[in-house]
Residue frames as qw, qx, qy, qz and C-alpha x, y, z in Angstrom:
[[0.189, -0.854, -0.038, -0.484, 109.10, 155.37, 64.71],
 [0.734, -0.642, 0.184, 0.124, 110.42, 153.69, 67.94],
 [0.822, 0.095, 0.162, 0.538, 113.88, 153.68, 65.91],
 [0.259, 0.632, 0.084, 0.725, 113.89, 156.90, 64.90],
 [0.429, -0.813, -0.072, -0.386, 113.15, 157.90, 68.76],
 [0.923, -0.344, 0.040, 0.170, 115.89, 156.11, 70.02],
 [0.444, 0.741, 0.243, 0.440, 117.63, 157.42, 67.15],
 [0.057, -0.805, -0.216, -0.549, 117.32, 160.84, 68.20],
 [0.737, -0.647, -0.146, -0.129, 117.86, 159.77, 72.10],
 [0.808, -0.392, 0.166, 0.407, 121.21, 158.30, 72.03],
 [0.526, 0.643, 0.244, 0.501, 122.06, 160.82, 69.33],
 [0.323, -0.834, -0.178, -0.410, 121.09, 163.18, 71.87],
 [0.744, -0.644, 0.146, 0.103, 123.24, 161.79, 74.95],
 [0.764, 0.102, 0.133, 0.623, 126.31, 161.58, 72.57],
 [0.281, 0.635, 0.059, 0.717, 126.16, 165.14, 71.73],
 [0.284, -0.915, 0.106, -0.268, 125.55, 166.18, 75.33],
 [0.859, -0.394, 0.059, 0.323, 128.50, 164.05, 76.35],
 [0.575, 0.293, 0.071, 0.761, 131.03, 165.52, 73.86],
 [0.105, -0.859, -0.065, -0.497, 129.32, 169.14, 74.61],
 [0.746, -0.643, -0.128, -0.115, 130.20, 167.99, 78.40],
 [0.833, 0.106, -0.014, 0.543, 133.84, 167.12, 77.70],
 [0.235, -0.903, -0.006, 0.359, 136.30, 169.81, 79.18],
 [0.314, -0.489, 0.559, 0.592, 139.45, 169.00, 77.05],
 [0.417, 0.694, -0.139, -0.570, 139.21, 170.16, 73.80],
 [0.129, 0.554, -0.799, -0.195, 142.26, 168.18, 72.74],
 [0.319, -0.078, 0.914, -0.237, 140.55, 164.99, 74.31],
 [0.551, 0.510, 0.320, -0.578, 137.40, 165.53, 72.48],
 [0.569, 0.617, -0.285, -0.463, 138.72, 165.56, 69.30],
 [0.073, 0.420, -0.902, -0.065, 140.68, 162.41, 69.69],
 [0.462, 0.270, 0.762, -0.365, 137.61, 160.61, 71.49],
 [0.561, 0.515, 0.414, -0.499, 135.87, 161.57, 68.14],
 [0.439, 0.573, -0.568, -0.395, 138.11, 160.53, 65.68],
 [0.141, -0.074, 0.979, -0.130, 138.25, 156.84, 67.32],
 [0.511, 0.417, 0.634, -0.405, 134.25, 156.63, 67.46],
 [0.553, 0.603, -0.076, -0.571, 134.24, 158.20, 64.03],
 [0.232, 0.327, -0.905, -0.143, 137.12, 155.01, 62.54],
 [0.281, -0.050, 0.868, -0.408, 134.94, 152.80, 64.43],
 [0.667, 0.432, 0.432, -0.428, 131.95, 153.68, 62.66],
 [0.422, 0.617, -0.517, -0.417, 133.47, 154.43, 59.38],
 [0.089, 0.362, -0.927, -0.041, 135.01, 150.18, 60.18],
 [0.324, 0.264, 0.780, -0.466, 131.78, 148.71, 61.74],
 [0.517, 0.578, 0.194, -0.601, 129.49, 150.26, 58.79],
 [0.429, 0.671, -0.417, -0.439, 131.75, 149.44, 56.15],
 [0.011, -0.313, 0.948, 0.052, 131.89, 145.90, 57.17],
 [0.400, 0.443, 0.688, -0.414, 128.28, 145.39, 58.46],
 [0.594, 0.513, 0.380, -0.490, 126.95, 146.66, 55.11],
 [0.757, 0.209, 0.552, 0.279, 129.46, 144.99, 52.75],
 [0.323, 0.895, 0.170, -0.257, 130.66, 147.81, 51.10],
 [0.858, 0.030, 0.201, 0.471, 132.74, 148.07, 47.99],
 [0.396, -0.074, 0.051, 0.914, 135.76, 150.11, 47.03],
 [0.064, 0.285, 0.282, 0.914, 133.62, 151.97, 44.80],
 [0.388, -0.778, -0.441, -0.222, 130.11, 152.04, 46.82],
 [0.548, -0.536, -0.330, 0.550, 132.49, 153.02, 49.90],
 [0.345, -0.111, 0.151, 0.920, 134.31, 155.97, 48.05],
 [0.274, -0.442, -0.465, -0.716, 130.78, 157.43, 46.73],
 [0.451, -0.676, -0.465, -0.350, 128.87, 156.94, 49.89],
 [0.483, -0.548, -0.422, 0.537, 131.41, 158.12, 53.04],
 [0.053, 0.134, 0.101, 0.984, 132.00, 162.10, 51.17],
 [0.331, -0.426, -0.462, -0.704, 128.33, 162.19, 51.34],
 [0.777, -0.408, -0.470, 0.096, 127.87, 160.50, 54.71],
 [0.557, -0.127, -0.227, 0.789, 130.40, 162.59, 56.24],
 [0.071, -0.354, -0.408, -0.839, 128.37, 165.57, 54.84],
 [0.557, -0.468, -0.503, -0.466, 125.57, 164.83, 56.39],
 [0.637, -0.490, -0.359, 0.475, 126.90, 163.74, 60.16],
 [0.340, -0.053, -0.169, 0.924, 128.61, 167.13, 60.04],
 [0.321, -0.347, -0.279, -0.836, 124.85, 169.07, 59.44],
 [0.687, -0.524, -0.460, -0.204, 122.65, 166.89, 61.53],
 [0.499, 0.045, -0.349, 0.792, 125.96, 167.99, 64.33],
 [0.015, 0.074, -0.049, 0.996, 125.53, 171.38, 64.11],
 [0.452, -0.501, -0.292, -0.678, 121.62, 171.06, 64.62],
 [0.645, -0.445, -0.597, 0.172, 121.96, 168.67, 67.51],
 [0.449, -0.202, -0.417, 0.764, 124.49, 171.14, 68.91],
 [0.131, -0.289, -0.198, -0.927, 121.93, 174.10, 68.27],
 [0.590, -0.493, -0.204, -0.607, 119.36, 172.44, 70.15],
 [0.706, -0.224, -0.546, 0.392, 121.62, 170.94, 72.63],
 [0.265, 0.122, -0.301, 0.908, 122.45, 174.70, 73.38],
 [0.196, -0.392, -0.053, -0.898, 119.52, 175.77, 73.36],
 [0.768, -0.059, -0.633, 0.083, 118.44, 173.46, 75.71],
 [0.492, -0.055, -0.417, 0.762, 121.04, 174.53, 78.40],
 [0.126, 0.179, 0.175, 0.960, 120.46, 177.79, 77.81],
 [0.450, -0.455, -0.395, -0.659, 116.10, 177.95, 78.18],
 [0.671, -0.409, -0.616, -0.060, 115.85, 175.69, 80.92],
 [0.467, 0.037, -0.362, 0.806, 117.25, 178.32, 83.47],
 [0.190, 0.022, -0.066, -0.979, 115.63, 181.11, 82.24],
 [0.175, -0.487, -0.785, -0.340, 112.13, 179.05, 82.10],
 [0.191, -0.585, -0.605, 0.505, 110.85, 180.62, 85.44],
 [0.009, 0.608, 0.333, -0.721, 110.86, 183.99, 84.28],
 [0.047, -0.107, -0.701, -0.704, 109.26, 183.89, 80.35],
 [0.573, 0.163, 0.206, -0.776, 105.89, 184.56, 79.66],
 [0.745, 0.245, 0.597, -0.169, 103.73, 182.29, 77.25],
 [0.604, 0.754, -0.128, -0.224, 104.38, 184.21, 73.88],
 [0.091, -0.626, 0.766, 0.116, 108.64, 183.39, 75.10],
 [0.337, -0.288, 0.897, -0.010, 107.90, 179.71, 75.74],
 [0.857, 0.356, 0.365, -0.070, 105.76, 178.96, 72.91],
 [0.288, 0.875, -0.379, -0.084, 108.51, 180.80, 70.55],
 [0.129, -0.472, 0.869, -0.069, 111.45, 178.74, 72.29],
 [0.646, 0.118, 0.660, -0.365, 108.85, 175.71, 71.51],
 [0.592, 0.773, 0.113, -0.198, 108.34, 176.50, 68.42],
 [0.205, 0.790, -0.577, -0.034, 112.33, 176.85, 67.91],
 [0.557, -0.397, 0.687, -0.245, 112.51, 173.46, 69.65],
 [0.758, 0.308, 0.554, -0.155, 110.53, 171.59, 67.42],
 [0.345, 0.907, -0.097, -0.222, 111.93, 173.24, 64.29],
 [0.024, -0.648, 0.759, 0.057, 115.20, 171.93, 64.72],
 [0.603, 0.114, 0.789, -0.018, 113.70, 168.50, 64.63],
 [0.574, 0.685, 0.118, -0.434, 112.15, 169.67, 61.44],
 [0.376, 0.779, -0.473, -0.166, 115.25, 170.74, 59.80],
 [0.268, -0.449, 0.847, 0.096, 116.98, 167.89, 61.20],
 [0.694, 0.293, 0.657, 0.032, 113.99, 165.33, 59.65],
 [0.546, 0.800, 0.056, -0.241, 114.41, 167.51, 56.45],
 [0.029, 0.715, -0.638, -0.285, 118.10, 167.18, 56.18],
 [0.448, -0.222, 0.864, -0.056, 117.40, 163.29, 56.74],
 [0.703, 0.533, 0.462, -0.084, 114.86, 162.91, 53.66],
 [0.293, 0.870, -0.217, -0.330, 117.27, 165.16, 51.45],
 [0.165, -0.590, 0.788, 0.055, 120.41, 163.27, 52.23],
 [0.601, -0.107, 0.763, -0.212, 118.60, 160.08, 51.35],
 [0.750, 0.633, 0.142, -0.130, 117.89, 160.60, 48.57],
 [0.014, -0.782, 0.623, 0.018, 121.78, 161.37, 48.19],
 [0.610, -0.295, 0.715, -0.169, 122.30, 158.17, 49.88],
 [0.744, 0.468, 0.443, -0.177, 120.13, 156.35, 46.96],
 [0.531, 0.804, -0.207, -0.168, 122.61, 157.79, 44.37],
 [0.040, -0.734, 0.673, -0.082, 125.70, 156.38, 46.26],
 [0.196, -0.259, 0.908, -0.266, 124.14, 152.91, 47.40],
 [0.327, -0.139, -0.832, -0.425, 121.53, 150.44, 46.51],
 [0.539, -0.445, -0.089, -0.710, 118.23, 151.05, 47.74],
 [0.881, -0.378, -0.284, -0.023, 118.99, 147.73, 50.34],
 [0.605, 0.046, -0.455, 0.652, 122.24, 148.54, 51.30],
 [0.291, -0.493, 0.165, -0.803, 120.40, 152.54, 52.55],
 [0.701, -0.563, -0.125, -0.420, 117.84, 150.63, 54.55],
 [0.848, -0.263, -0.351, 0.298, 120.52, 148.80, 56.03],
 [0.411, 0.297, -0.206, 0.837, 122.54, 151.34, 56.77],
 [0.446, -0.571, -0.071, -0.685, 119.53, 153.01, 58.82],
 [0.934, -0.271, -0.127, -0.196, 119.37, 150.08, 60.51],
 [0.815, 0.245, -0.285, 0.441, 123.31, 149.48, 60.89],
 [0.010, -0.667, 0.058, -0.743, 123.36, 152.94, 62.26],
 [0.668, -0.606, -0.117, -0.415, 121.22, 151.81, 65.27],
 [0.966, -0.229, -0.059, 0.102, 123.40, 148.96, 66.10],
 [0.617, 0.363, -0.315, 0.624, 126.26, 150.90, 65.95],
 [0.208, -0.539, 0.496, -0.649, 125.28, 153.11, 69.16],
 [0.868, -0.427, 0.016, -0.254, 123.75, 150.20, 70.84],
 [0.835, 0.368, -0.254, 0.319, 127.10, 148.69, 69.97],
 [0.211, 0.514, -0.331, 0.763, 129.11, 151.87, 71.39],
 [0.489, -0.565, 0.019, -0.665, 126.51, 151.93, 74.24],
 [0.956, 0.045, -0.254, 0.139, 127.92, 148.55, 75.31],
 [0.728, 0.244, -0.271, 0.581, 131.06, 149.01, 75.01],
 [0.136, -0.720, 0.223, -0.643, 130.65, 152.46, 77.11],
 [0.789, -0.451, -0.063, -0.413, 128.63, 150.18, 79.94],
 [0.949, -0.201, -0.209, 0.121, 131.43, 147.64, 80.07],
 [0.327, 0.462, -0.297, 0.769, 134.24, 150.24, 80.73],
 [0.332, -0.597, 0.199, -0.703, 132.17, 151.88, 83.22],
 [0.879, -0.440, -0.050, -0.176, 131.86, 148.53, 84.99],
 [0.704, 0.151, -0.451, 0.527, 135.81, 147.56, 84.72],
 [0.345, 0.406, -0.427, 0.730, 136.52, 150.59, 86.14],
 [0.468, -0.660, 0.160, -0.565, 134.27, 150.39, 89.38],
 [0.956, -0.160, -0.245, 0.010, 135.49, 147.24, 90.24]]
């Protein structure tokens, strides 16, 4: 659970950073590097071969692009509520609660669907690693962010 909350956290700060990002152009470059990175880091860290690789990134790729579009749905909405909190009633802000939590839903639903996906492409050890490979790949990035941000104050 404390994985899957962390998970969810730094999942969270990536998607408000990119949301944050004025250049459009810059974005997409910044997210094709992170995306080679993982695509290299995952595909070394969990020993994948030609053929497990070529079955499990179409599907993987799938999936990051849904679980996206929810983050960015409740990243907006987010933005968006916390302005307007002052003047809702109770029916608004259980509703926008309700809409809040939902997206976690769909997002924990996409994540039991896809796994099973997952299970068709990869051996049932290589998934759990791969949950688990995931993690260490933002703590990884999270690093690598931390030691940039220190070059450059120096």
């Amino acid at each position: 659970m404390k994985k899957l909350i962390l998970f969810l956290g730094v999942l969270l700060l990536t998607a408000s950073y990119v949301a944050a990002q004025p250049d459009i152009k810059r974005n997409d470059d910044w997210m094709q590097k992170i995306r080679a990175e993982k695509i290299a880091f995952l595909t070394t860290k969990l020993e994948l071969t030609p053929e497990e690789a070529q079955k499990f990134w179409p599907v993987y790729n799938e999936f990051e692009e849904k679980r996206f579009e929810i983050h960015m749905k409740r990243r907006h909405m987010e933005r968006h509520t916390m302005d307007e909190l002052e003047g809702l009633n109770e029916e608004q802000l259980k509703k926008i609660s309700n809409d809040f939590i939902n997206l976690f839903q769909k997002e924990a639903d996409l994540m039991k669907e896809y796994n099973e996906k997952f299970f068709k492409a990869l051996p049932p050890r290589k998934v759990v690693k791969f949950y688990d490979m995931e993690n260490d790949f933002r703590s990884h990035m999270l690093r690598e962010y931390r030691q940039k941000q220190r070059g450059e104050k120096r």
